[in-house]
N, CA, C and O of each residue as an XYZ file, in Angstrom:
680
protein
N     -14.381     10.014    -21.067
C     -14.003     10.668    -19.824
C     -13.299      9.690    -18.877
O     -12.516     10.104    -18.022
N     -13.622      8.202    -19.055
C     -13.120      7.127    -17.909
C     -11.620      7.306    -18.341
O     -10.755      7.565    -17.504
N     -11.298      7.137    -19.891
C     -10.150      7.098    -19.977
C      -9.566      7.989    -19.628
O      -8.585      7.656    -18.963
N      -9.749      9.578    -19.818
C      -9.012     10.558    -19.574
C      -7.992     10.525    -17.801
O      -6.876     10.771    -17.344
N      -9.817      9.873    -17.249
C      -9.429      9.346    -15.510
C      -8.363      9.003    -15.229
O      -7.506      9.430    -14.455
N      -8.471      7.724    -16.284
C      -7.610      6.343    -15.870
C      -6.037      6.909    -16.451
O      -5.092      6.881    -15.662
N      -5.898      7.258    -17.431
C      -4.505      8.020    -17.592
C      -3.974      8.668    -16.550
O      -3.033      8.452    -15.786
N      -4.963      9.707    -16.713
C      -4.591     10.766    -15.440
C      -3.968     10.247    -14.261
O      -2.854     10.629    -13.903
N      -4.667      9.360    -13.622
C      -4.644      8.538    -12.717
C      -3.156      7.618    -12.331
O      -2.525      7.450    -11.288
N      -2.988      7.143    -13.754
C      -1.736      6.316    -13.713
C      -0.597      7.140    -14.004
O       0.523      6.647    -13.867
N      -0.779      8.767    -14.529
C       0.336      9.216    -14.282
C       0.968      9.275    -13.050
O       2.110      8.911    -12.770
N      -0.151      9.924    -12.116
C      -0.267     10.139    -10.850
C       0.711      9.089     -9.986
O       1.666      9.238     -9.223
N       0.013      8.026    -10.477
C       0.496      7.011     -9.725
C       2.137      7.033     -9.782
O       2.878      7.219     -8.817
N       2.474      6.831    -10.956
C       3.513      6.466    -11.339
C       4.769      7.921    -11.132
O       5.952      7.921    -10.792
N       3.887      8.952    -11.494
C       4.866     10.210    -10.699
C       4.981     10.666     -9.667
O       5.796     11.520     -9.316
N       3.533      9.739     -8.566
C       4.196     10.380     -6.796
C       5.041      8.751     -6.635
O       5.736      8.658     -5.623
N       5.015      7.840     -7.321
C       6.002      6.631     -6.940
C       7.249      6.806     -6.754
O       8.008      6.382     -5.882
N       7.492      7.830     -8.135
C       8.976      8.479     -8.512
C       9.272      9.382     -7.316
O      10.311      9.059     -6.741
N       8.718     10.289     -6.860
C       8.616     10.846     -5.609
C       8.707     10.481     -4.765
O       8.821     11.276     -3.831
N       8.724      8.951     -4.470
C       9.105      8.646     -3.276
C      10.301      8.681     -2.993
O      10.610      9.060     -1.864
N      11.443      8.250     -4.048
C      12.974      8.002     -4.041
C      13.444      9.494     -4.463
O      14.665      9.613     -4.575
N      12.647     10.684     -4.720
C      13.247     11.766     -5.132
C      13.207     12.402     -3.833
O      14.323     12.820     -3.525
N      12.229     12.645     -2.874
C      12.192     13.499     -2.038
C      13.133     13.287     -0.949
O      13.808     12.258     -0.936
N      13.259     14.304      0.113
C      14.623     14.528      0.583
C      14.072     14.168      2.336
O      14.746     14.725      3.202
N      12.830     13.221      2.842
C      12.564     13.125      4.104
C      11.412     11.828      4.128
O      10.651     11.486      3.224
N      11.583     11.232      5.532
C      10.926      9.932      4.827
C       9.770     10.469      5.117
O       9.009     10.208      4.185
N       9.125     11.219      6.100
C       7.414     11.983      6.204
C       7.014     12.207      4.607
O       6.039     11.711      4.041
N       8.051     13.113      4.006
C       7.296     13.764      2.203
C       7.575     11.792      1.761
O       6.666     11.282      1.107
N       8.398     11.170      2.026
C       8.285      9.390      0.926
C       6.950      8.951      1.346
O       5.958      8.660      0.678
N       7.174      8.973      2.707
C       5.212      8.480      2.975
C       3.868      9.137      2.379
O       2.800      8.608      2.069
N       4.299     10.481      2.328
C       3.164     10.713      1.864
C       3.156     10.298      0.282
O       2.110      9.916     -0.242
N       4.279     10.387     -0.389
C       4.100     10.300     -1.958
C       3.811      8.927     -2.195
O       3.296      8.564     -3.252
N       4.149      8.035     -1.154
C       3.386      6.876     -1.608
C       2.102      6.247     -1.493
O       1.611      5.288     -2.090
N       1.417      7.441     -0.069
C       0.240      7.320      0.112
C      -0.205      8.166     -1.319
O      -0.888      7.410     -2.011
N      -0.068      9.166     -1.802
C      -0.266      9.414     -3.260
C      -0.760      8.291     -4.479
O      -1.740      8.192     -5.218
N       0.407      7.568     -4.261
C       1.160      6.686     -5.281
C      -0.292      5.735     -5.116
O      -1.053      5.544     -6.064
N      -0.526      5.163     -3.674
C      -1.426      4.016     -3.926
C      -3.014      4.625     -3.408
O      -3.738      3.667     -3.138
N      -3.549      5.651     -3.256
C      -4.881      6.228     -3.866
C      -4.523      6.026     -5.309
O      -4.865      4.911     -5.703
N      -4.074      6.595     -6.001
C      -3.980      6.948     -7.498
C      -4.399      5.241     -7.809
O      -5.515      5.086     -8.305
N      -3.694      4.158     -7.585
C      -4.467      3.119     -7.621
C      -5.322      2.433     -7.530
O      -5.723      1.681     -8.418
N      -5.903      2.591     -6.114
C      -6.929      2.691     -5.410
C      -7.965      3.175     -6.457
O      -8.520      2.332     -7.161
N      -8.222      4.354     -6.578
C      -9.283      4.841     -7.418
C      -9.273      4.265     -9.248
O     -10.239      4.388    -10.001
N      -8.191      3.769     -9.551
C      -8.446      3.075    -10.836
C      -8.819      2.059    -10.607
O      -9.038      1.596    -11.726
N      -9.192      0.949     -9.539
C      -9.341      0.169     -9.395
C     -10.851      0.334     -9.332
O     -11.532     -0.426    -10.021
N     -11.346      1.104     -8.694
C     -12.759      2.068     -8.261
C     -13.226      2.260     -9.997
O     -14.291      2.079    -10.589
N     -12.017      2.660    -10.386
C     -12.785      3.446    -11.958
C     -13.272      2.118    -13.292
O     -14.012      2.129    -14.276
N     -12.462      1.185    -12.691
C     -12.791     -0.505    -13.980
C     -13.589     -1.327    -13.504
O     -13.879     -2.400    -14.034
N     -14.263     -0.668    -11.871
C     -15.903     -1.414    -11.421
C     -14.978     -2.681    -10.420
O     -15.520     -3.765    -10.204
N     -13.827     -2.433     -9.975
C     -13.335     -3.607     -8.705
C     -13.593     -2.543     -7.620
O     -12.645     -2.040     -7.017
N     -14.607     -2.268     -7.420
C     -15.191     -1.491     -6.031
C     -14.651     -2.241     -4.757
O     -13.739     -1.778     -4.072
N     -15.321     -3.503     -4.474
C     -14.287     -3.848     -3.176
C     -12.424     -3.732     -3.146
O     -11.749     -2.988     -2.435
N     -12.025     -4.572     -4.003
C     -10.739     -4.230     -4.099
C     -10.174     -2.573     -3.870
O      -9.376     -2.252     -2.989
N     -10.737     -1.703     -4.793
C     -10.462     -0.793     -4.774
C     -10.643     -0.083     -3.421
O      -9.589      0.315     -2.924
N     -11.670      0.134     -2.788
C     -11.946      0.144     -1.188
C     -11.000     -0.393     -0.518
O     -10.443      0.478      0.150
N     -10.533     -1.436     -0.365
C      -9.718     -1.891      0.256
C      -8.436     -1.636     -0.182
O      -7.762     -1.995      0.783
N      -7.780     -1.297     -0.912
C      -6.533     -0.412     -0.941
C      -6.549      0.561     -0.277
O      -5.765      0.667      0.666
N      -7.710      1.828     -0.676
C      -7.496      3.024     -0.192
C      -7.265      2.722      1.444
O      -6.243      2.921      2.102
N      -8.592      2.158      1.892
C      -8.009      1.990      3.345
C      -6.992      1.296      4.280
O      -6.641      1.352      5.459
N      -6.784      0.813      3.482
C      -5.447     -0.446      4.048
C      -4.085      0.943      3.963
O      -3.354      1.331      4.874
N      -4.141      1.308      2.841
C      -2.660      2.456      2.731
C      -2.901      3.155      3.588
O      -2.100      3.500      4.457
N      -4.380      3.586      3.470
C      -4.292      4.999      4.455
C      -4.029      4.694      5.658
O      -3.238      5.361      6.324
N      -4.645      3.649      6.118
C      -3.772      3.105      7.462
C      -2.536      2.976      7.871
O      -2.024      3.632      8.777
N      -2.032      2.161      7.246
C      -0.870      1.905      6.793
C      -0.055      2.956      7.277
O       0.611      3.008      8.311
N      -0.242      3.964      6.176
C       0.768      5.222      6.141
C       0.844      5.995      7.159
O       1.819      6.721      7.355
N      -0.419      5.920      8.118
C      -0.792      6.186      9.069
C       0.247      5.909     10.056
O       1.253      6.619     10.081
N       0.104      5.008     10.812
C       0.930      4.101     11.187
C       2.294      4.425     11.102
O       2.888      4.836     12.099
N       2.866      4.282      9.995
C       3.968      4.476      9.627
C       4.465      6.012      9.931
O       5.453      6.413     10.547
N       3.666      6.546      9.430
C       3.962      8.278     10.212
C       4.067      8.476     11.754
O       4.815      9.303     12.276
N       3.369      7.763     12.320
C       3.143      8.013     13.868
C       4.301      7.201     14.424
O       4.637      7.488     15.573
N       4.936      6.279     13.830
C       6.166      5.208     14.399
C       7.489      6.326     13.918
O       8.501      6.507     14.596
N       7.253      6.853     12.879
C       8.951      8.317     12.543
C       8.787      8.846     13.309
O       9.888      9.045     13.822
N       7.708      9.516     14.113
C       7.340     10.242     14.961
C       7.978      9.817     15.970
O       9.079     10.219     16.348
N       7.183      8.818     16.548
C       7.851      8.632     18.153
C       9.242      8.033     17.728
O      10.020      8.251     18.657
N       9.748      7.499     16.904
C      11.085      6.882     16.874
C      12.498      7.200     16.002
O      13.645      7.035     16.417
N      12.153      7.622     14.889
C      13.019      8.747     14.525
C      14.012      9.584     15.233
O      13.629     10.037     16.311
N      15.337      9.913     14.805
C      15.905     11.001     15.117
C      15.647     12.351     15.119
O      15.679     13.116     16.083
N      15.377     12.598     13.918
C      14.844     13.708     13.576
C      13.457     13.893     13.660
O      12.641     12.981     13.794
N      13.144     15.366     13.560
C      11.625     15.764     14.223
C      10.711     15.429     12.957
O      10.816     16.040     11.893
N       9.526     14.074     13.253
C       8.210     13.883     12.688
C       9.526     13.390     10.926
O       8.959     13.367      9.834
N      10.706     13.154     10.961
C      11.659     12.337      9.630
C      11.321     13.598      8.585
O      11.236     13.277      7.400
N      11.117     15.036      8.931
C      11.055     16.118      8.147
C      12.621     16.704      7.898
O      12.889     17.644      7.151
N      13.448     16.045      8.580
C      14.791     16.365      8.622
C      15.329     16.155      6.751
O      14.663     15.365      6.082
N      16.342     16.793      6.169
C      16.548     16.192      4.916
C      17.370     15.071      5.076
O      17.646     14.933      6.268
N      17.773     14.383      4.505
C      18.058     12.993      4.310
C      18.329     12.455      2.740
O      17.590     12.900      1.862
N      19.043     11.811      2.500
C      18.796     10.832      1.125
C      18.413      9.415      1.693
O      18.690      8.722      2.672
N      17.626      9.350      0.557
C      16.502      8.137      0.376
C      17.630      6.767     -0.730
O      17.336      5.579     -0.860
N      18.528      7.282     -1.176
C      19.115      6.606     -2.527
C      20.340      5.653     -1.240
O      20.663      6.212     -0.191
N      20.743      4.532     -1.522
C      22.137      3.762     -1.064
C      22.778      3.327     -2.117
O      22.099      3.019     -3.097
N      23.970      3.218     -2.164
C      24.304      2.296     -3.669
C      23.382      2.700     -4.947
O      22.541      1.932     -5.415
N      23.617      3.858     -5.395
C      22.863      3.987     -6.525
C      23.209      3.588     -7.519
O      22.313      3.389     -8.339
N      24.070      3.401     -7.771
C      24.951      2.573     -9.171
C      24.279      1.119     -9.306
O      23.801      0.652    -10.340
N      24.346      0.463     -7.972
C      23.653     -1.108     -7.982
C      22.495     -0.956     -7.746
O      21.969     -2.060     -7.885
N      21.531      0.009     -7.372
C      20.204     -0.255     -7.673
C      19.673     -0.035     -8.840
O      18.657     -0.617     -9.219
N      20.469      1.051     -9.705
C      20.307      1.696    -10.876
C      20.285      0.321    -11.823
O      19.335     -0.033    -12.521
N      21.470     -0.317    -11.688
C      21.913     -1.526    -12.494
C      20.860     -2.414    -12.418
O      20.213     -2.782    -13.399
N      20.580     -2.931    -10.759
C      19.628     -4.314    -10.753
C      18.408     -4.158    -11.177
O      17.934     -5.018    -11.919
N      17.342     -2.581    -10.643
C      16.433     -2.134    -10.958
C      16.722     -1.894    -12.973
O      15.663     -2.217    -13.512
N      17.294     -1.659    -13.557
C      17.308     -1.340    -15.145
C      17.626     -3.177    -15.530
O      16.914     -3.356    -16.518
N      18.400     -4.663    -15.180
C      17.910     -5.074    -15.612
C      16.732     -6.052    -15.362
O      16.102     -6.715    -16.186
N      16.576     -5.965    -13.829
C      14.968     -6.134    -13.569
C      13.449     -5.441    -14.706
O      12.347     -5.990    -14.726
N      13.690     -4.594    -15.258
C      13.216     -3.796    -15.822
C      12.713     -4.377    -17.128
O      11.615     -4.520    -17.667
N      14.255     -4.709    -17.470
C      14.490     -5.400    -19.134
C      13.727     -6.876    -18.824
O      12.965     -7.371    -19.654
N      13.967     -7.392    -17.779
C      13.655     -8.997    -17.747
C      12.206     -9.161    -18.018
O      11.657    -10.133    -18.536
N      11.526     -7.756    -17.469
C      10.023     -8.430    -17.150
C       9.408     -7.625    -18.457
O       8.200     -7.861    -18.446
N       9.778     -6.654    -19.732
C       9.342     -6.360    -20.431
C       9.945     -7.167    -21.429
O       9.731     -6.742    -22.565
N      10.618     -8.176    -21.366
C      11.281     -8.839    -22.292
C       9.766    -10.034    -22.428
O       9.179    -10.414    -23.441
N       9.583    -10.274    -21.364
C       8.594    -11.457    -20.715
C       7.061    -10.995    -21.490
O       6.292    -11.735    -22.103
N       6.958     -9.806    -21.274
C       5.453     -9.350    -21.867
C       5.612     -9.593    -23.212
O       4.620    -10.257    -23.514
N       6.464     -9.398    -24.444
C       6.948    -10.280    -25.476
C       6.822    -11.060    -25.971
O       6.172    -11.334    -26.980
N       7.999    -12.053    -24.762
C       7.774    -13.605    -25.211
C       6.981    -14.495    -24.611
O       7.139    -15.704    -24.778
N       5.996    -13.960    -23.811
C       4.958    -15.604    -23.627
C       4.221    -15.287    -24.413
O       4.256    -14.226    -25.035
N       3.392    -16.189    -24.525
C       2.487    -16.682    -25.502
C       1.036    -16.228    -24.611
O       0.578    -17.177    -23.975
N       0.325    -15.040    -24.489
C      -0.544    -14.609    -23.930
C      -2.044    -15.836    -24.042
O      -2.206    -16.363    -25.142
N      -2.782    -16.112    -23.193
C      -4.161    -17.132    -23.644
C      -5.317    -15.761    -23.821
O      -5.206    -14.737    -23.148
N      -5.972    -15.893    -24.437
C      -7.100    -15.595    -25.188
C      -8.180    -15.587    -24.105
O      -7.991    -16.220    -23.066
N      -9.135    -14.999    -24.278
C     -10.268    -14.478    -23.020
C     -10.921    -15.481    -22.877
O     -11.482    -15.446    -23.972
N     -11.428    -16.631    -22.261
C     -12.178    -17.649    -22.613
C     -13.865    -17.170    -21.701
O     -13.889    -17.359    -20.485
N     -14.662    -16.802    -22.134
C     -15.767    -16.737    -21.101
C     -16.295    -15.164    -21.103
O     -15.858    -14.342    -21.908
N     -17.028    -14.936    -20.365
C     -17.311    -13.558    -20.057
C     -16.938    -13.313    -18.533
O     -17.055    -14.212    -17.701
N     -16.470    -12.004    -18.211
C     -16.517    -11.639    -16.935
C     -17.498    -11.734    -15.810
O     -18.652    -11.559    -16.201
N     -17.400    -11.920    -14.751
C     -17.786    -12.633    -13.868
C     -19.044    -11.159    -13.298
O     -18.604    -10.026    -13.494
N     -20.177    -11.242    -12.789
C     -20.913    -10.159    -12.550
C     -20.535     -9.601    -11.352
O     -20.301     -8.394    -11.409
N     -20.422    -10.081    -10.394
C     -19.644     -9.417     -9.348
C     -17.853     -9.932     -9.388
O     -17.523    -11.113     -9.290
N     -17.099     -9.062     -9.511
C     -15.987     -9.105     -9.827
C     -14.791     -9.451     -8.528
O     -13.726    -10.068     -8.568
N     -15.772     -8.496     -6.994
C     -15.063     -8.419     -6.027
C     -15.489    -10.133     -5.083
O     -14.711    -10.617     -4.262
N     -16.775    -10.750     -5.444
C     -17.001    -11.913     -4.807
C     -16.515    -12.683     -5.578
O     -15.980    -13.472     -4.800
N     -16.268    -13.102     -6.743
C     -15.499    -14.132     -7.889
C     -13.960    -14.349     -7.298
O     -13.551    -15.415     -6.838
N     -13.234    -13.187     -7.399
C     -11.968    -12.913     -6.407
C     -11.926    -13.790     -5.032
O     -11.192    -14.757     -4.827
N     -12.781    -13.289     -4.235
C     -12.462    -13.472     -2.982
C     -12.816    -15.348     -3.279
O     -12.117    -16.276     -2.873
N     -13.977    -15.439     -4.016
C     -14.057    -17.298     -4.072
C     -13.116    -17.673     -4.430
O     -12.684    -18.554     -3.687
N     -12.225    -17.364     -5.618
C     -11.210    -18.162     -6.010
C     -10.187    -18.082     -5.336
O      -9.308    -18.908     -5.581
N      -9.886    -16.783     -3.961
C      -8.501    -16.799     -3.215
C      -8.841    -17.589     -2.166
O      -7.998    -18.324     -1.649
N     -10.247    -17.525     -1.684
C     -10.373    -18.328     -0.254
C     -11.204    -19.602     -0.206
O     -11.051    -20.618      0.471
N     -12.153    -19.263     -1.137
C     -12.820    -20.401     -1.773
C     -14.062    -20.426     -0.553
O     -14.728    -19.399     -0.420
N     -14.425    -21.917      0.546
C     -15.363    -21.958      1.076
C     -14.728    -21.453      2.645
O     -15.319    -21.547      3.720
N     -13.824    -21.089      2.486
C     -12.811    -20.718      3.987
C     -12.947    -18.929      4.227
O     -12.259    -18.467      5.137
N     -13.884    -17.894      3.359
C     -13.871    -16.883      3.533
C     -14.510    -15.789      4.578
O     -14.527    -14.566      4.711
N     -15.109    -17.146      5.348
C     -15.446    -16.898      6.886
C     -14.941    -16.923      7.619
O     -15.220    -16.011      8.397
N     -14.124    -17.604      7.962
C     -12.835    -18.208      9.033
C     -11.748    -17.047      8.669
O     -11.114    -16.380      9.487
N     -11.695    -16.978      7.483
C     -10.360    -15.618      7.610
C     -11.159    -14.321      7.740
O     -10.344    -13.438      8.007
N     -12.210    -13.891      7.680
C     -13.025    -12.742      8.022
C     -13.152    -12.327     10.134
O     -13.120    -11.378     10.918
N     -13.316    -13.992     10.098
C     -13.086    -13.688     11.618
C     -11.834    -13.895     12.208
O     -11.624    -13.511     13.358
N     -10.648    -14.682     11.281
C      -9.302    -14.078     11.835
C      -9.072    -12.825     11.620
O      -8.416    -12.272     12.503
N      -9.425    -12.128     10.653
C      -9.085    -10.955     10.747
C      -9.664     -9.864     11.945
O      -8.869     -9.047     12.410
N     -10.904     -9.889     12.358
C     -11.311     -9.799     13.445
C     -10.282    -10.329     14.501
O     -10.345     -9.316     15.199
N      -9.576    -10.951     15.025
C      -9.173    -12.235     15.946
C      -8.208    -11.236     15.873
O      -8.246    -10.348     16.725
N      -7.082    -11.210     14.741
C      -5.778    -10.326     14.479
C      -5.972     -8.711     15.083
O      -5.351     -7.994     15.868
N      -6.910     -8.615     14.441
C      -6.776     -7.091     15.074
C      -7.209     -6.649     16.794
O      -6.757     -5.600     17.252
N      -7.667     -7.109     17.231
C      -8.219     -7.604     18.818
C      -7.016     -7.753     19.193
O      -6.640     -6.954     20.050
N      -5.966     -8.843     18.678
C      -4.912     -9.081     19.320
C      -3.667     -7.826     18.884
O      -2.700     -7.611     19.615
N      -3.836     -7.307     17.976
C      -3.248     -5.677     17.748
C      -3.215     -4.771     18.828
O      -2.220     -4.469     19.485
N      -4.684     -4.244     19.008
C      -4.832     -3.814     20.222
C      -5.002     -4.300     21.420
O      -5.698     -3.587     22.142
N      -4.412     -5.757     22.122
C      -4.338     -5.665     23.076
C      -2.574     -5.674     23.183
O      -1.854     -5.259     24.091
N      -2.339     -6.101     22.317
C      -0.736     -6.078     22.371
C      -0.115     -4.176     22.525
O       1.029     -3.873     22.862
N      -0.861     -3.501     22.290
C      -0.581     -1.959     22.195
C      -0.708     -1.498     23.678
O      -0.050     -0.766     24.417
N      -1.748     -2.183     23.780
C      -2.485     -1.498     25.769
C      -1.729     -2.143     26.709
O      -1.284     -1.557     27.695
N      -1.469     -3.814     26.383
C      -0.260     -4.157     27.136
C       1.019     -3.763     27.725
O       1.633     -3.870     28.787
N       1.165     -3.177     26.366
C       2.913     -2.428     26.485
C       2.675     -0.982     26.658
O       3.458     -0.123     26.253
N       1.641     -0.760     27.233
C       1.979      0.815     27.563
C       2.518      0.869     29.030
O       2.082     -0.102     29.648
N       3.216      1.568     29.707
C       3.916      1.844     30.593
C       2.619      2.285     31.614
O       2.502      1.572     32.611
N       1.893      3.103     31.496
C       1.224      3.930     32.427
C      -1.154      3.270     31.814
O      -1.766      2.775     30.867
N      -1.298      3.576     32.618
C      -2.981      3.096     32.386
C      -3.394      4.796     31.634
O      -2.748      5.744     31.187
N      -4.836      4.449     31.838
C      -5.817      4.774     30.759
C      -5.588      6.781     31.640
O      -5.458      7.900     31.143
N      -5.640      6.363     32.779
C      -5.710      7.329     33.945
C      -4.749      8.135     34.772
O      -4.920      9.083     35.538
N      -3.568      7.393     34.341
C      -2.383      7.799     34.841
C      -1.775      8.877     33.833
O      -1.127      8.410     32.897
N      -1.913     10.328     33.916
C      -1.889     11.039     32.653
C      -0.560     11.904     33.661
O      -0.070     12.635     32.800
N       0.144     12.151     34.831
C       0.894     12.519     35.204
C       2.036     12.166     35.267
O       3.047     12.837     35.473
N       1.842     10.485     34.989
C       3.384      9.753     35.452
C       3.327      9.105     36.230
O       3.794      7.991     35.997
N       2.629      9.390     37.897
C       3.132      9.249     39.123
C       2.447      7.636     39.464
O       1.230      7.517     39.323
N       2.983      6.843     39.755
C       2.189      5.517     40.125
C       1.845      5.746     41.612
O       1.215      4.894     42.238
């Protein structure tokens, strides 16, 4: 049944990806890529990288979030539901993307893959985080804290009007 998931899953992935460059507004590209990276998200969930996987879903969903509410206020068109093409130069993306394509399946080929040495690690999502941050995974836990504090004050800063001023009138 995991496998059936995990297929399923990576079709998903891989056919709202395609959806992003097919659809005709960037609101439907956002969403197909918020598509695109749940569908990841949850395979990541489905091979037991529970933190990782958690942390995709919410990072995109944010993300996309975000990104919807900025077409919104800044966009031409109403909420980027307007039609549109998504494609520029399709001939040269077609080209660079097909032999980008060739280069890196040429590569799965020819290296010389290494062999599993060891058994997998029991927690999968703390092994990760030791080997990216090592004994420093406190200090970036509370920059990240630090970063986002400074997110929102940089937002409340630049608003024109206070918390209270809901008319305009200073």
């Amino acid at each position: 049944m995991e496998d059936v998931a995990f297929w399923v899953l990576a079709v998903a992935a891989v056919g709202s990806g395609i959806a992003v460059f097919v659809v005709d507004s960037m609101a439907r590209a956002t969403f197909a890529l918020l598509a695109s990276f749940l569908c990841v998200g949850a395979e990541l969930l489905l091979i037991g990288l529970y933190y990782l996987g958690t942390l995709v879903i919410l990072m995109m969903i944010m993300e996309m979030l975000v990104m919807a509410v900025f077409m919104v206020m800044y966009m031409m068109n109403p909420a980027g539901l307007m039609p549109m093409t998504m494609l520029h130069n399709k001939r040269g993306a077609l080209a660079i993307s097909g032999a980008a394509f060739a280069v890196m399946a040429a590569g799965i080929f020819a290296i010389p893959w290494p062999g599993r040495a060891g058994r997998p690690p029991g927690d999968p999502a703390f092994a990760l985080g030791e080997s990216i941050m090592g004994p420093k995974m406190l200090v970036m836990m509370v920059i990240g804290i630090a970063i986002l504090a400074t997110m929102i004050a940089t937002v409340v800063l630049a608003t024109h009007r206070g918390r209270y001023d809901r008319d305009g009138a200073s």
